[in-house]
C-alpha positions as CSV (number, residue, x, y, z in Angstrom):
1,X,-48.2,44.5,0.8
2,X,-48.8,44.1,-3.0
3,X,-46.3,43.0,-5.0
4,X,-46.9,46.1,-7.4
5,X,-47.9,49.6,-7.5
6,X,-51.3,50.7,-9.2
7,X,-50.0,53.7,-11.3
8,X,-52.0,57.1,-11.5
9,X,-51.1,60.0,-13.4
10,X,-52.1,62.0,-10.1
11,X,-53.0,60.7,-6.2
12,X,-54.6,64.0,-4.5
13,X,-54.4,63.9,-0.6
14,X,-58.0,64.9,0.8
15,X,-61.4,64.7,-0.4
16,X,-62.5,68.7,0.6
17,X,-64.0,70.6,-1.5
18,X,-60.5,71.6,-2.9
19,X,-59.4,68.4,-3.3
20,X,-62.2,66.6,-5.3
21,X,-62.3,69.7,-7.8
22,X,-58.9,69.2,-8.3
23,X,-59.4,65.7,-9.0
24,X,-62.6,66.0,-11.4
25,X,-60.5,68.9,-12.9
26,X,-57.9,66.1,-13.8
27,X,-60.2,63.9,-15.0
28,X,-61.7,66.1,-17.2
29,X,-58.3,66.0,-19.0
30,X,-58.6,62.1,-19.4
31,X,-55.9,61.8,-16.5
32,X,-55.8,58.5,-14.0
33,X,-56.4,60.1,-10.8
34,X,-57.3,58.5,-6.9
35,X,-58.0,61.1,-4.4
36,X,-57.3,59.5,-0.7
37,X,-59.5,60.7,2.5
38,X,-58.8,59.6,5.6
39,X,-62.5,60.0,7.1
40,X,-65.3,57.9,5.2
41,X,-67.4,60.8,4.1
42,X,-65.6,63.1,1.7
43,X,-66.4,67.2,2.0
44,X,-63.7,68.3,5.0
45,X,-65.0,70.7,7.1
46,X,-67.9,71.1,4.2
47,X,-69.1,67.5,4.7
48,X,-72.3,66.7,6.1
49,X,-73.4,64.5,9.1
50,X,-76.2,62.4,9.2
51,X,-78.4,63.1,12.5
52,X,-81.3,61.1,12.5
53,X,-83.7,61.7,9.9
54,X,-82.4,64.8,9.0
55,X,-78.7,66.5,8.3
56,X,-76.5,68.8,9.9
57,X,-73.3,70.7,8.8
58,X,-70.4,71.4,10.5
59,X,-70.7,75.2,10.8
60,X,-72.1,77.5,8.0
61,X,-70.7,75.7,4.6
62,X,-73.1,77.4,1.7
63,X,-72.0,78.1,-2.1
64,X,-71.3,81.9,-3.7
65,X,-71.7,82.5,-7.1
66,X,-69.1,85.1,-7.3
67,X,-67.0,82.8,-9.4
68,X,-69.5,82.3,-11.9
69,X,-67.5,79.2,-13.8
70,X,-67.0,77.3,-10.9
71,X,-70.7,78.0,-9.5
72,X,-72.6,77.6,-12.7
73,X,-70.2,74.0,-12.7
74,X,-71.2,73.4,-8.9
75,X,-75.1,74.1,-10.1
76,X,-74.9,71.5,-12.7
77,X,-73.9,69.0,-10.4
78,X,-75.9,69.7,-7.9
79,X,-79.0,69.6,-10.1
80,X,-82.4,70.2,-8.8
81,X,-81.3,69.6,-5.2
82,X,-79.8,73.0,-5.6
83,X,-82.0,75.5,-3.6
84,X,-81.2,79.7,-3.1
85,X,-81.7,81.6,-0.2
86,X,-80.7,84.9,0.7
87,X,-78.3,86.0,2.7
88,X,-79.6,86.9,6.4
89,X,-76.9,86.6,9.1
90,X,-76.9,89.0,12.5
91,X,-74.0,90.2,15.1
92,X,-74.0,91.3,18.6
93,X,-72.7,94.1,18.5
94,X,-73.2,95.9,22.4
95,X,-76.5,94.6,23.5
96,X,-78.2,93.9,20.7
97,X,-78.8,91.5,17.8
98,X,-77.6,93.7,14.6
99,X,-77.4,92.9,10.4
100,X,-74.3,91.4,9.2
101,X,-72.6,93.2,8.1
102,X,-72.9,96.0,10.1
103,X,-75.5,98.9,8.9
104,X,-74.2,102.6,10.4
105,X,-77.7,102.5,11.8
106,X,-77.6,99.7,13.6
107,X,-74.1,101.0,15.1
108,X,-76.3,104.2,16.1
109,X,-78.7,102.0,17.5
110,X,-76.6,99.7,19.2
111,X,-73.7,102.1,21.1
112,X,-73.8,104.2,23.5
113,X,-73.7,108.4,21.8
114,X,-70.8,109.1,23.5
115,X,-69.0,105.9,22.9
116,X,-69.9,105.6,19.0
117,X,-68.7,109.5,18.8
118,X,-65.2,108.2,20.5
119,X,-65.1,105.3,17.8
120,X,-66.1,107.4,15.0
121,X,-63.5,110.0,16.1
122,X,-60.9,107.6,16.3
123,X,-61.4,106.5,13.2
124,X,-61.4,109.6,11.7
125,X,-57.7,110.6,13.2
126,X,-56.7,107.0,11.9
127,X,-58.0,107.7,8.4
128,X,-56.0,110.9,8.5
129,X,-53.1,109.9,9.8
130,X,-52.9,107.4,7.6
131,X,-53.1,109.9,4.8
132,X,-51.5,112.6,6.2
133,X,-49.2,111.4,8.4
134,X,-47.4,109.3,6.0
135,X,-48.0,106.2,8.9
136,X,-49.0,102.7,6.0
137,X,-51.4,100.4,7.2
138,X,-49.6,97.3,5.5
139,X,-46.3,98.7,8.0
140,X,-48.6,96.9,10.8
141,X,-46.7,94.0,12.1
142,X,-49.5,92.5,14.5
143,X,-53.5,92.3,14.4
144,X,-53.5,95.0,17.2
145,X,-51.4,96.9,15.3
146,X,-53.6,96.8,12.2
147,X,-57.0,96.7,13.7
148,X,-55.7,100.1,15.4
149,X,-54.5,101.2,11.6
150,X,-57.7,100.6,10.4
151,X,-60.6,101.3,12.7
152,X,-58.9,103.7,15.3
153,X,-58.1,102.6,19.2
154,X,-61.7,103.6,20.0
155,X,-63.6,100.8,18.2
156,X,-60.9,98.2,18.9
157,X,-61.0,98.8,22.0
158,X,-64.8,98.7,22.1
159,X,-65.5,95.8,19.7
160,X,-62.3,94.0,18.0
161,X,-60.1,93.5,21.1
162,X,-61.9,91.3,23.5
163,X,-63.8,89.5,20.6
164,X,-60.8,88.6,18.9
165,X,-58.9,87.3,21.8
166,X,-61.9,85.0,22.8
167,X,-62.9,83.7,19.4
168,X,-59.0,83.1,18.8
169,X,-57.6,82.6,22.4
170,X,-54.8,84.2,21.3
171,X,-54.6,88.8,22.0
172,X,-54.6,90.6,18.7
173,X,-51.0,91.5,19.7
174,X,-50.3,88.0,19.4
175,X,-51.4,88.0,15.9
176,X,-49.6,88.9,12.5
177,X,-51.1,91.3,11.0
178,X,-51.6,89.6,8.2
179,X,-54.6,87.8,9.9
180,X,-56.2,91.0,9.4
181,X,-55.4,91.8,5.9
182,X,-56.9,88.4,4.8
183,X,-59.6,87.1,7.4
184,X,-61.0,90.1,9.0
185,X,-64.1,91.1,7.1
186,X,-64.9,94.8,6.5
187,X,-68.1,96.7,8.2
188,X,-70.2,98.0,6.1
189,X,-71.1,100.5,9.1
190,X,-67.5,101.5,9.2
191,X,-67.5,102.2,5.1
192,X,-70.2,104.3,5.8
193,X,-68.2,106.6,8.2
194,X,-64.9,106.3,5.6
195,X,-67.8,107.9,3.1
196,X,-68.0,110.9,5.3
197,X,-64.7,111.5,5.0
198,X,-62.5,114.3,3.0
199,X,-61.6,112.9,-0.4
200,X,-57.7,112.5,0.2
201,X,-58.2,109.8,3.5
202,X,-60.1,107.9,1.0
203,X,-57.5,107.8,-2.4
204,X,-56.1,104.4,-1.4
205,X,-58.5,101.1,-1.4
206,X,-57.5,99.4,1.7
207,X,-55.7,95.6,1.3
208,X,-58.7,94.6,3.7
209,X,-60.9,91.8,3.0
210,X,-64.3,93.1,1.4
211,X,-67.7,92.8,3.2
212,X,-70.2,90.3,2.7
213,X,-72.7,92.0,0.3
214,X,-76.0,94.0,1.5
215,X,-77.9,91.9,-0.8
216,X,-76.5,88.3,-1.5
217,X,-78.0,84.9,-2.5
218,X,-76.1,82.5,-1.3
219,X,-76.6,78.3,-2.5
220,X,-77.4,75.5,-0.3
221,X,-79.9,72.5,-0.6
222,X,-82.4,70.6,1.4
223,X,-80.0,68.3,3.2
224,X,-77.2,71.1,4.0
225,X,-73.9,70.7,2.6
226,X,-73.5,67.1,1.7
227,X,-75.1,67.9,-1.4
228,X,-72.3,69.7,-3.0
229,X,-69.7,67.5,-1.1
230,X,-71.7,64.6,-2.4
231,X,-72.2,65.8,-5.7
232,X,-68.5,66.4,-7.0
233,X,-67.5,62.8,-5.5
234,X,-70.2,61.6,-7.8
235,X,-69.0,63.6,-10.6
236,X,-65.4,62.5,-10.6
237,X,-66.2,58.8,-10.3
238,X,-68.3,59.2,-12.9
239,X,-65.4,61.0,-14.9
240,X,-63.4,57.6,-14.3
241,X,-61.6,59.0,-11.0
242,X,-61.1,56.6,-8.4
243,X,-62.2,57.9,-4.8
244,X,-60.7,56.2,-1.6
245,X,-62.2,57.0,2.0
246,X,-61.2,55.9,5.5
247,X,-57.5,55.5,4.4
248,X,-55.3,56.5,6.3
249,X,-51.7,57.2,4.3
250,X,-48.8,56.2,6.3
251,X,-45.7,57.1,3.9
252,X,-45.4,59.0,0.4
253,X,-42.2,58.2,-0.7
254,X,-40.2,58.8,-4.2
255,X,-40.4,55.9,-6.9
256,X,-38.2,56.0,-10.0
257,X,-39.3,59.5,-11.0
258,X,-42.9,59.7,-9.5
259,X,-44.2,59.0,-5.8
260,X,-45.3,56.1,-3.8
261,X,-47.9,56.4,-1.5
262,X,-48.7,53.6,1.4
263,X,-51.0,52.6,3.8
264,X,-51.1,49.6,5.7
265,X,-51.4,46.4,3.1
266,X,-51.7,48.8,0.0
267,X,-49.6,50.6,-2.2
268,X,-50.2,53.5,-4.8
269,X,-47.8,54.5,-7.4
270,X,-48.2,58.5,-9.1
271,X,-46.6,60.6,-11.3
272,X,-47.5,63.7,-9.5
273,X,-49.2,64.7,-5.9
274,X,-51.6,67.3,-4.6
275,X,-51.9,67.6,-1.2
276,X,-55.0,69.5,0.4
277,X,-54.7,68.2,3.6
278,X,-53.3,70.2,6.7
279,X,-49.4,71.0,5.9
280,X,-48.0,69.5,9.5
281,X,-50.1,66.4,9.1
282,X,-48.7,66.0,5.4
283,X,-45.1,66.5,6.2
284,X,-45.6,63.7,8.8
285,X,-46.1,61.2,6.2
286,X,-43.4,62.6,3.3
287,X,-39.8,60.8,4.1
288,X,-37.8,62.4,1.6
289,X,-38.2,66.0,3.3
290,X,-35.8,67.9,5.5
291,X,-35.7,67.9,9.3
292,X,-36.1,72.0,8.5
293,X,-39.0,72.2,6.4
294,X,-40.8,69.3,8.3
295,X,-39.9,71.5,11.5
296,X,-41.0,74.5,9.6
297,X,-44.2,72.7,9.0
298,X,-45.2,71.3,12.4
299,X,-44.6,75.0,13.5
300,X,-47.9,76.2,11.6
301,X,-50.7,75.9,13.6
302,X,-54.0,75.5,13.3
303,X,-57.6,76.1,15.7
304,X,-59.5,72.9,16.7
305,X,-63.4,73.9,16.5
306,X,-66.4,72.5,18.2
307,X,-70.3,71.8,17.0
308,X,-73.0,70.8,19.2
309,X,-75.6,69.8,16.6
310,X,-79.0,69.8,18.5
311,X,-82.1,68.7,17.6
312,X,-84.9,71.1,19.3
313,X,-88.9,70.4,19.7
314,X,-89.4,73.8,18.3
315,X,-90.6,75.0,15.0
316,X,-88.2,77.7,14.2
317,X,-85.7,79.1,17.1
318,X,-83.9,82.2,16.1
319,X,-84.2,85.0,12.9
320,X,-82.0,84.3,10.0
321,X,-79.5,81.9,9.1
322,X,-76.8,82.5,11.4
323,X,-75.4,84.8,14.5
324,X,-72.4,85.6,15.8
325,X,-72.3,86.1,19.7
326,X,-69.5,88.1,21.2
327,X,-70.2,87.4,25.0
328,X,-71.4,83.2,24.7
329,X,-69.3,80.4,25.3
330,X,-70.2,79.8,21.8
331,X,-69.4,82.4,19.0
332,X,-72.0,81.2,16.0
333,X,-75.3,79.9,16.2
334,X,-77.1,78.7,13.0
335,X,-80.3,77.3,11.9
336,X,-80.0,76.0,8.6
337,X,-83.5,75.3,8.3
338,X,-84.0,78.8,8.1
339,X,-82.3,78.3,4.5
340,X,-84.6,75.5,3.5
341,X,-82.7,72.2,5.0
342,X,-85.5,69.5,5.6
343,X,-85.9,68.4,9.2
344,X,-87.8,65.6,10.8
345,X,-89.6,65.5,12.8
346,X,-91.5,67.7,12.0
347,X,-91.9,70.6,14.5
348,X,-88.5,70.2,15.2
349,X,-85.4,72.3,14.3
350,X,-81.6,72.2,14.4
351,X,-79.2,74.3,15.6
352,X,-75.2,74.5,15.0
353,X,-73.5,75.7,18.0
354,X,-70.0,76.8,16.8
355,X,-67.0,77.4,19.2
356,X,-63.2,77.2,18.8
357,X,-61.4,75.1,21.5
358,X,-58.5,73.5,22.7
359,X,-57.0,70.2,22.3
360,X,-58.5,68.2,25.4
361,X,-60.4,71.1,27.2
362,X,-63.9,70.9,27.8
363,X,-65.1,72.1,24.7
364,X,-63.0,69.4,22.5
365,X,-64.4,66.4,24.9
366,X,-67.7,67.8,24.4
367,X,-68.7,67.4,28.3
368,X,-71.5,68.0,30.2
369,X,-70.0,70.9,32.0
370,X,-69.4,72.2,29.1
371,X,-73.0,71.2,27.3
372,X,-74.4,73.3,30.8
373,X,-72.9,76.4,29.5
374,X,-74.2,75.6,26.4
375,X,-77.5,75.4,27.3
376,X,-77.1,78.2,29.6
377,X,-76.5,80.7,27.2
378,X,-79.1,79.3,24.5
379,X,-81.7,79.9,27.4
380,X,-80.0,83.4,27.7
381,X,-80.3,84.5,24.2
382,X,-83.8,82.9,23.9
383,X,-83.2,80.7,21.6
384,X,-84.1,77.7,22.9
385,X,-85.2,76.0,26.4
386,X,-82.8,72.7,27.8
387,X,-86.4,70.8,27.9
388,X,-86.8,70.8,24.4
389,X,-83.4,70.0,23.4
390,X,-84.1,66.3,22.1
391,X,-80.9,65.0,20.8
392,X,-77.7,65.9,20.4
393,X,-74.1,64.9,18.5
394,X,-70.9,66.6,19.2
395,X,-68.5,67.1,16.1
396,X,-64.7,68.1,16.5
397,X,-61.9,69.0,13.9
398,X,-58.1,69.6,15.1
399,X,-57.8,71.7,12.3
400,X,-60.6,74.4,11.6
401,X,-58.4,77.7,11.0
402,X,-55.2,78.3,10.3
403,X,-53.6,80.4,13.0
404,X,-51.7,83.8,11.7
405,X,-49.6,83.6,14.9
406,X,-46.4,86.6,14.6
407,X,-43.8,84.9,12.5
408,X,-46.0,82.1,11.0
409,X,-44.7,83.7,7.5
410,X,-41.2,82.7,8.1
411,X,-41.9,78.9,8.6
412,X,-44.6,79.3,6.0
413,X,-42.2,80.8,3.1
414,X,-40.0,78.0,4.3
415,X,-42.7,75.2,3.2
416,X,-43.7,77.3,0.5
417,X,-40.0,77.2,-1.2
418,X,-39.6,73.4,-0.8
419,X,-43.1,73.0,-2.5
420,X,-42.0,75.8,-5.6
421,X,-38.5,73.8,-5.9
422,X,-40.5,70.6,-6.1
423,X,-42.3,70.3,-9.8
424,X,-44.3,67.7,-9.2
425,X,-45.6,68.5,-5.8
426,X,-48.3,71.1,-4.9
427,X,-50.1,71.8,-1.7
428,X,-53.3,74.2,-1.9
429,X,-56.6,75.1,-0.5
430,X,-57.8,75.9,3.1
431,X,-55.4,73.2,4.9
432,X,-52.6,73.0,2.4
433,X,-52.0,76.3,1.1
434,X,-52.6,77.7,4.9
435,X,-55.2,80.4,4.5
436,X,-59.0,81.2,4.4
437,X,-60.7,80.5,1.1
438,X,-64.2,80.4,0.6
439,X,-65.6,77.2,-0.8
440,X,-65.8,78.5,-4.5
441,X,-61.7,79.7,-4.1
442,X,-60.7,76.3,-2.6
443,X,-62.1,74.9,-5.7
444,X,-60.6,77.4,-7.8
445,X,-57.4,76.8,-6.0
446,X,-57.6,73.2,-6.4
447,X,-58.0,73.4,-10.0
448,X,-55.0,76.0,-10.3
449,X,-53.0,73.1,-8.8
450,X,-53.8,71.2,-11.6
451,X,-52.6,73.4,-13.9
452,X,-49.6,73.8,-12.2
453,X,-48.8,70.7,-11.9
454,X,-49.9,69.8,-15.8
455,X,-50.1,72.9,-17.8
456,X,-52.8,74.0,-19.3
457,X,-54.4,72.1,-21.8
């Protein structure tokens, strides 16, 4: 152990896409910062994988430019290996391969006339009971209680029920409601319908998360999403920030009136911490917190997801960049050289097979069984044949999604008032502030910790 602490003005846990903002945002202010990652490639769930000649991603990881300060900062970075592509993504929806999000066409196309009239009934009378009746959406308790709130029992019994409970393995009555309110895209299709409707069902904008645009250009690069993971590591070493991978932190303890952080044979002294890493995993390492709130925090869970990247003798294997599958033992297939990621060799292509899992099943060990059913259901869909599946790596993370599990936002409020009584602690982003963010709010979020934690300037 060294006989002295190396002192930073602020040690960030995890080298996401939250985490290294915050820590180029700190530097930027001519503050001594070291962000710690415990894997040796920085980016989280953004981070990129090498696979052979080529990349892969784990999952769909592409930039928005809805936050136009933090993407025209991204851009910068990212330089000429910055490429756009437009949005193009698809959803089973019955039997069929439909536009997300959902047109009203494709819903006429796709469901049966007497089943779509039921659903569009259904959400009629829940529209107007809603208005009429005086019943609140935001009085939902659970996601089945919501969905119902929303869409009508009709369509969630036709679409949101049995999708939901295998994508999450968890039933929609199992959920909080608030898993709705801030995960659960809205359908275009079903905006369409809300259109039709008499003006007072539709006086109230619903506390739903908005659609993905119609039209959309969304910001990626020739080797997937390393490049922006890449880039802002580069940019805040350049800024003077010290980056640390494949450390592991064992203890973050107090030290006169700062922190001291350890892993084995090293020691880190800093005057303030931000944490982006999963909250239960964080608590593990912090000895100076209650039995309550470290309880508290090991209570909030989180879903383990799954990729198969394979490398396929085939030119191009599916339309657009990605689809979600409602019946597959995978739920999102993507080809991200359909958005302009290089691949060798050529004539070949790669596909991201996504799935959620659990711990130890079949899925998390990645096994053959499992890599059958895989294969099975490519096959199935057309996408690809096993023959000309040439190589293949299976990526895991334990913590992919938070889990909105009914009375997550007790033990949540509990971790959230030990952080607001501690001044020079924060915890934020997609693991440590417990919720969904897109890559350009992480970043956001991660830079609103640093204001928090300093001020502004």
């Amino acid at each position: 152990m060294e006989s002295s602490s190396r002192e930073y003005d602020l040690a960030i846990v995890g080298a996401g896409v939250c985490g290294l903002y915050a820590g180029i945002t700190a530097a930027r202010r001519g503050l001594k910062v070291v962000v710690f990652e415990r894997e040796e490639r920085v980016g989280g769930l953004a981070a990129g994988f090498r696979f052979g000649e080529s990349f892969c991603d784990f999952g769909v990881h592409m930039l928005h430019a809805f936050n136009r300060e933090i993407f025209e900062d991204c851009a910068e970075m990212m330089g000429d290996e910055r490429i756009e592509v437009a949005l193009d993504a698809r959803i089973q929806w019955g039997n069929t391969l439909c536009r997300y999000p959902l047109k009203f066409g494709d819903m006429l196309r796709a469901m049966p006339v007497w089943t779509l009239a039921r659903c569009v009934t259904g959400l009629l009378l829940a529209e107007l009971e809603s208005a009429v009746g005086g019943k609140k959406k935001d009085d939902a308790v659970s996601a089945e209680d919501a969905l119902v709130a929303f869409y009508g029992a009709p369509l969630y019994e036709f679409f949101f029920e049995e999708f939901t409970h295998r994508y999450w393995g968890i039933h929609p009555r199992e959920l909080s409601a608030e898993f709705i309110r801030r995960k659960m895209p809205r359908l275009s299709a079903v905006d369409f319908v809300r259109k039709l409707l008499p003006r007072f069902a539709r006086k109230k904008k619903d506390r739903l998360v908005e659609s993905a645009l119609d039209q959309e250009t969304l910001h990626y690069s020739r080797s997937g999403s390393e490049t922006l993971a890449r880039s802002l590591g580069r940019t805040f070493e350049a800024l003077g920030g010290v980056l640390r991978t494949g450390v592991n932190l064992s203890r973050i303890g107090r030290l006169g009136e700062g922190f001291v952080l350890e892993a084995v044979g090293e020691r880190w002294g800093a005057g303030r911490v931000l944490n982006s890493a999963p909250l239960g995993r964080f608590f593990e390492i912090v000895d100076f917190v209650s039995p309550e709130v470290a309880e508290a925090a090991g209570s909030l869970k989180y879903k383990p997801t799954v990729v198969e990247a394979l490398l396929v003798r085939r030119e191009k294997c599916m339309e657009g960049l990605y689809t979600y599958y409602r019946n597959r033992v995978f739920h999102r297939v993507g080809e991200p050289k359909n958005a302009g990621m290089r691949v060798r060799p050529e004539g070949c292509s790669v596909l991201i097979v996504e799935a959620t899992c659990e711990m130890g099943d079949e899925k998390w060990a990645g096994s053959e069984q499992y890599m059958a059913k895989v294969l099975d259901d490519l096959e199935k869909e057309g996408i690809c044949w096993r023959g000309e599946v040439v190589d293949r790596i299976h990526l895991r993370n334990a913590y992919g999604y938070p889990v909105f599990d009914l009375g997550f936002e007790v033990n949540l409020e509990i971790v959230r008032n030990w952080f607001n009584k501690e001044e020079k602690l924060v915890s934020t982003g997609r693991q440590g502030g417990f919720t969904y963010p897109a890559m350009h709010t992480a970043m956001q979020m991660g830079k609103d910790g640093v204001v928090d934690l300093f001020g502004h300037e």
